[in-house]
N, C-alpha and C positions, 0 to 999 in steps of 0.2 A: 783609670781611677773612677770609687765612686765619691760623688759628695752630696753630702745632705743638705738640702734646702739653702743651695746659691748654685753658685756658678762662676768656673774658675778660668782666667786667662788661662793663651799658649802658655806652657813652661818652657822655657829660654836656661841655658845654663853659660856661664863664663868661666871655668874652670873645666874645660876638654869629657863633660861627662859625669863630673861627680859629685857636683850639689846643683840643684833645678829649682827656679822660684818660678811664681806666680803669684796672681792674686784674685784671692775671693771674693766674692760680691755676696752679701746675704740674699736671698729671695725676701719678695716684699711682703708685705704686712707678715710677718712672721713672727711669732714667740713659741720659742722650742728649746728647752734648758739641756736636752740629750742628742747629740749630732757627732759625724765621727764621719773623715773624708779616709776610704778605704784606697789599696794602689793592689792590684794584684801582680804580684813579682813574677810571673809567670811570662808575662806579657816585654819587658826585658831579659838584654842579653850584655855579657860584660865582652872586654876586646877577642876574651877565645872562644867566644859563643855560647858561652857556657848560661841557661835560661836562668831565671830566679826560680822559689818557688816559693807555694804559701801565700799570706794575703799580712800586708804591711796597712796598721791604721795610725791615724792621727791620734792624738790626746782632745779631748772632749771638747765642745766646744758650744756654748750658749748663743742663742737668738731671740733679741727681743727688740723687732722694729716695727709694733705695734704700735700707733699714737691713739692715745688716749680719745674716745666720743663719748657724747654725752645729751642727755634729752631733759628738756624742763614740764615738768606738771604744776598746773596751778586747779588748788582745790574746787575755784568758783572763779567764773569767765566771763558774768555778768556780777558789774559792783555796783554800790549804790552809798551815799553818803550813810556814812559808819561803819562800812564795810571794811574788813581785811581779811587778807587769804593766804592761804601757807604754798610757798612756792618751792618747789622739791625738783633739785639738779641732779641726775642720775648719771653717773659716767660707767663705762664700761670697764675701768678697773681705777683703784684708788689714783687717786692725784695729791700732787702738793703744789703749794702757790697761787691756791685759786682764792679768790678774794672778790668783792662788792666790785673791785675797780675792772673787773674783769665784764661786767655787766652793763648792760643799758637798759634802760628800764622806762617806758611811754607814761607818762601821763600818773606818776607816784612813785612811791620809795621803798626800800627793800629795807628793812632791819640786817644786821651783818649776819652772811651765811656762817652756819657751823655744820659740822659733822658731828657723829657718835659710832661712824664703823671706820672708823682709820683713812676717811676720806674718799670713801666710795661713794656715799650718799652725804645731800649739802642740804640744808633746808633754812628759810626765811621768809618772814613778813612781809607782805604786799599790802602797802596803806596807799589807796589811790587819793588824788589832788583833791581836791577841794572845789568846787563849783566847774566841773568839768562834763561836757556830753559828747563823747566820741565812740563809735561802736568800733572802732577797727587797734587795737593796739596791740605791742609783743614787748615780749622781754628778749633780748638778743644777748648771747655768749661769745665773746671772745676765745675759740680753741687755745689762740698760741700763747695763752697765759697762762697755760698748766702743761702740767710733766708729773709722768709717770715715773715708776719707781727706778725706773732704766736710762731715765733723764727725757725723754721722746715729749717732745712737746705736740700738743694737739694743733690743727688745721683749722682754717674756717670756722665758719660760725654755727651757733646753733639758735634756733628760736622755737619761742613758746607758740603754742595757738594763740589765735586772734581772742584780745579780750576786752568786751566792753564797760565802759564807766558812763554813769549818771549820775552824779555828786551835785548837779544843780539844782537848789530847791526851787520849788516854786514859789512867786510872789504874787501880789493883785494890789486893784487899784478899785477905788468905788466910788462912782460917780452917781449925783440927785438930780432929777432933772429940775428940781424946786427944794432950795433950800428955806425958804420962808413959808413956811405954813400956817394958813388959818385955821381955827374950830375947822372939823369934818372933812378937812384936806386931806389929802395920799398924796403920795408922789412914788412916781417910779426909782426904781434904786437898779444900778446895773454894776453888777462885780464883774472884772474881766481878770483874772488868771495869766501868768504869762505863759501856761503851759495847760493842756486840758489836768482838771484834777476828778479823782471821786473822792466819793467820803463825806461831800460837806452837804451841810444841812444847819437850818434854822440854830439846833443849839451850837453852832461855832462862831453864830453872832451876838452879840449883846447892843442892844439900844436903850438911850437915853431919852424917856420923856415920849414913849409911843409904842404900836406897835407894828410887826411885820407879818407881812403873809409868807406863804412857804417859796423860798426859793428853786426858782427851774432852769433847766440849762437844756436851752434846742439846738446845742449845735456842738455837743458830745461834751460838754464840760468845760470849755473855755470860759463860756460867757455867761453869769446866771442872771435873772431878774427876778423883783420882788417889788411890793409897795410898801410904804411904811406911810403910820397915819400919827400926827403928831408929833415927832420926832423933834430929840434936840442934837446927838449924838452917834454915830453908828460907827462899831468897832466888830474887828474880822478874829477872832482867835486860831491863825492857822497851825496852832497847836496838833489837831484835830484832823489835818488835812491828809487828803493820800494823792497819790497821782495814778492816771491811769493807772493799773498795772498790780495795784495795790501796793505802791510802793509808802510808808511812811514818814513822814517828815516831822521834824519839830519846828519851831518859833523862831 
């Protein structure tokens, strides 16, 4: 006998010769809708010896024990407060059953997956955390939560590339080494950042009742200094602000 893509136990017969079973095993990862186990009669003989002849086949028979894989893309892999990015699940042929709950997701939230090709292709929102700084994150799939149209449920997992978030703004604090000024007094002024920034510069401050000299930072942006002469008031608009990298920030 031949057989297409498995593999058949000894045939054992219990009726002296005249019906023979066995059983077939599909071959693995297989999907193949056209298969047919052939016996050539030629090859027996009945009690007077008498050969067969010819070639005796099976009725048709389908294989499909492929399980479903699948790979994640995400549009942008570095995020940043008010960022979001489309995240696109790509399986290797349609699925059903696949759902949010089938996902993990580091450090933000996914909007519900949908498809528009019968469940080939899955796509959703990636809105990362809120005040967060991690470079290393993934999104990870759960295979055996989906099945193919042949019922084969997926294996293991899949995950995204590494992707990082920086969603935490920056703050400051501003310190006078002399809050009480006389006529023709200065006083140092030291703004410290809790992170290096660029971008800032004289017009992101406003003072009360004086003036300032141009703010400098020696030591890449953490730290700036200035004098202010007169002063009653001194206010930071980090409106205005960026962080290294030229990342922008609001208020």
């Amino acid at each position: 006998m031949s057989v297409a893509n498995g593999t058949l136990s000894t045939v054992t017969s219990a009726n002296g010769g005249l019906t023979w079973t066995a059983t077939f095993t599909p071959k693995a990862a297989t999907s193949d809708s056209t298969n047919l186990i052939s016996l050539n009669n030629a090859g027996v003989s009945d009690a007077a010896g008498n050969a067969g002849s010819g070639t005796t086949v099976s009725n048709n028979y389908a294989i499909d024990i492929l399980r479903p894989m699948a790979s994640i893309e995400m549009s942008d892999l570095a995020l940043r407060a008010g960022d979001t990015t489309t995240v696109t699940i790509i399986f290797s042929e349609a699925v059903n059953g696949f759902g949010n709950d089938d996902l993990s997701v580091e450090n933000g939230t996914l909007s519900a997956v949908t498809s528009l090709d019968g469940g080939l292709t899955w796509t959703a929102t990636f809105t990362p955390a809120a005040d967060v700084t991690d470079a290393s994150n993934l999104i990870v799939l759960n295979n055996a939560g989906v099945l193919d149209a042949a019922g084969n449920a997926g294996r293991g997992g899949t995950t995204s590339d590494s992707y990082a978030i920086d969603t935490l703004r920056p703050t400051a604090t501003i310190v006078l080494a002399d809050t009480a000024l006389k006529a023709g007094e200065t006083s140092l002024v030291t703004i410290t950042f809790s992170e290096a920034v660029s971008g800032f510069t004289n017009a992101d401050l406003s003072v009360a009742n004086g003036t300032l000299s141009t703010v400098t930072s020696a030591n890449g942006g953490l730290t700036w200094t200035l004098s202010v002469e007169g002063f009653y008031q001194l206010f930071i608009g980090d409106h205005h602000l960026q962080r290294s990298g030229e990342r922008f920030h609001q208020r």
